[in-house]
N, C-alpha and C positions, 0 to 999 in steps of 0.2 A: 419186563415191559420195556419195550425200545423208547430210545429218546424219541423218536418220529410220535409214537401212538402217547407219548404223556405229553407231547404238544398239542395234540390233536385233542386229546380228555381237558388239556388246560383251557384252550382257545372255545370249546363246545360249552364246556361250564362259563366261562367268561361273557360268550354267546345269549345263554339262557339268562345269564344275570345282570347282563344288561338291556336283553328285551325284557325284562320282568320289571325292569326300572323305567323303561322306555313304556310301557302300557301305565305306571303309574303318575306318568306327568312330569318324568325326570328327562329333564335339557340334557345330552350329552354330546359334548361337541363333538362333530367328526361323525358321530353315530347315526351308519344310515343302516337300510338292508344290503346296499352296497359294497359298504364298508365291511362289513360282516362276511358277505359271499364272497369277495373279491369280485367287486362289480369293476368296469371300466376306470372308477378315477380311482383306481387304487397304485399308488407310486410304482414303478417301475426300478431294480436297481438298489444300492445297499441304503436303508436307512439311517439315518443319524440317531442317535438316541437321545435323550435329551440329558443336557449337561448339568446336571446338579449336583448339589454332597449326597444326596440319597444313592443317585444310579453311578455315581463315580465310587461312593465304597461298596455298593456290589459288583463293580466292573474290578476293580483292585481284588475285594475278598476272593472273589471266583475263581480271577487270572491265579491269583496265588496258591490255591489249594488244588489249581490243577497243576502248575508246574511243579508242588510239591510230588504229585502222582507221578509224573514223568519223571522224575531226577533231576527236573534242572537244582545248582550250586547256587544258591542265597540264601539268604538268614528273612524268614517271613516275617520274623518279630521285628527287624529293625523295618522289613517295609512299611508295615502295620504304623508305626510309631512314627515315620516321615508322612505317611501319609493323612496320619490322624489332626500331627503338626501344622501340616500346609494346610488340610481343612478349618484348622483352627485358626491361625493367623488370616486366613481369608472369609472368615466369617461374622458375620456383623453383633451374633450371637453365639461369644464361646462358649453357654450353656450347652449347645447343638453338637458340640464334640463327644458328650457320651451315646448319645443317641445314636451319634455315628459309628463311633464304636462300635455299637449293639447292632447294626445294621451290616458293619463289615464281617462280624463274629458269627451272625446267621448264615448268611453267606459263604462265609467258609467252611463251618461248622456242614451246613447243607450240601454243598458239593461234593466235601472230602467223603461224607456217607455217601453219597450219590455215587463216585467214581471207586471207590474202597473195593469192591469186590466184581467189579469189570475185568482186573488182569489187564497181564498189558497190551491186550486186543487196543485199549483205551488212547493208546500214545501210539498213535499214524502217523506216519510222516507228515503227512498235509495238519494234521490237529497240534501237534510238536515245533510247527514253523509257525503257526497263530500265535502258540503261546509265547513261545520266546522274541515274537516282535509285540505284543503284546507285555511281556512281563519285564525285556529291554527300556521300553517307554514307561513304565512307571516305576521302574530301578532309576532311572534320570528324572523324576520329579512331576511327568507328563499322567495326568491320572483321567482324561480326557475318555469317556467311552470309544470304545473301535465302533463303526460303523457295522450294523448288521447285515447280516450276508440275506442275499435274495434265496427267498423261500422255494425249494421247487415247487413246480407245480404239482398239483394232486393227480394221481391216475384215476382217482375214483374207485368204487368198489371190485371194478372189475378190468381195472385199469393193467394188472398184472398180463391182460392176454391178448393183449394188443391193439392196436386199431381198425376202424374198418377201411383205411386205406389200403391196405392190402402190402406196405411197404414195413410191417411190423413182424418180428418171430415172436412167438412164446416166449414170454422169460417164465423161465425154474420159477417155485416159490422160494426153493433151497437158496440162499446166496452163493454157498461156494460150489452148485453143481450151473452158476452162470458162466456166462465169458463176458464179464465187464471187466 
């Protein structure tokens, strides 16, 4: 299953389970049909994500267990343990550090199975320069989400065979029988 089609299964089920909340009387902010289709007020451009101890040690677990896949040279234990530190010291309730733990450990735990048996199709040039500015800034203390990259757009079912502008060729369904 391609990462493209487990976003698409995630965002469908996410879809259903919030119109199923939405028919029950449940408020959700932001939640239109719009919102869901990529109507008009949907943001243009990279998202922020939102900055918390939750989405900053999946943002750290993740970076880490991928630049483990690629080879990058650090010790993940000692990020693990600044990073759990800085969460700690900047939080109001140091109870919330195990939690965080447990949160960065799925996360890793999750990816490293995720990327474990890709090969190293997995480490692209382009996905190897994310990480390592990525995994740079929280080696220096910066544990800050990156900014999400804009989504392409969908072709749609039948998006594979062109437009009817008449300024489209066939693409393959093959990848490597394209010239991209």
């Amino acid at each position: 299953m391609t990462t493209r089609t487990r976003l698409l299964t995630v965002a469908l089920c996410f879809g259903f389970a919030s119109g199923g909340l939405a028919g029950c009387g449940a408020s959700l902010p932001g939640m239109s049909t719009g919102s869901l289709f990529g109507g008009d007020s949907a943001p243009k451009g990279p998202v922020a994500p939102p900055n918390d101890p939750t989405s900053r040690a999946v943002q750290v677990g993740t970076t880490s267990a991928r630049a483990l896949k690629c080879g990058f040279n650090f010790d993940p234990v000692k990020l693990r343990t600044q990073f759990l530190a800085n969460e700690t010291m900047a939080s109001a309730n140091p109870a919330d550090a195990g939690k965080l733990g447990q949160i960065y450990d799925v996360s890793f735990r999750g990816v490293s199975k995720a990327v474990a048996d890709q090969g190293d199709s997995y480490c692209t040039k382009n996905k190897t320069d994310r990480i390592k500015t990525a995994l740079n800034r929280h080696l220096t203390g910066d544990y800050t989400p990156e900014p999400r990259e804009p989504v392409e757009e969908d072709e749609g079912l039948f998006g594979s065979l062109g437009s009817t502008d008449g300024n489209s060729t066939y693409k393959d369904s093959n990848p490597m029988l394209r010239n991209e």
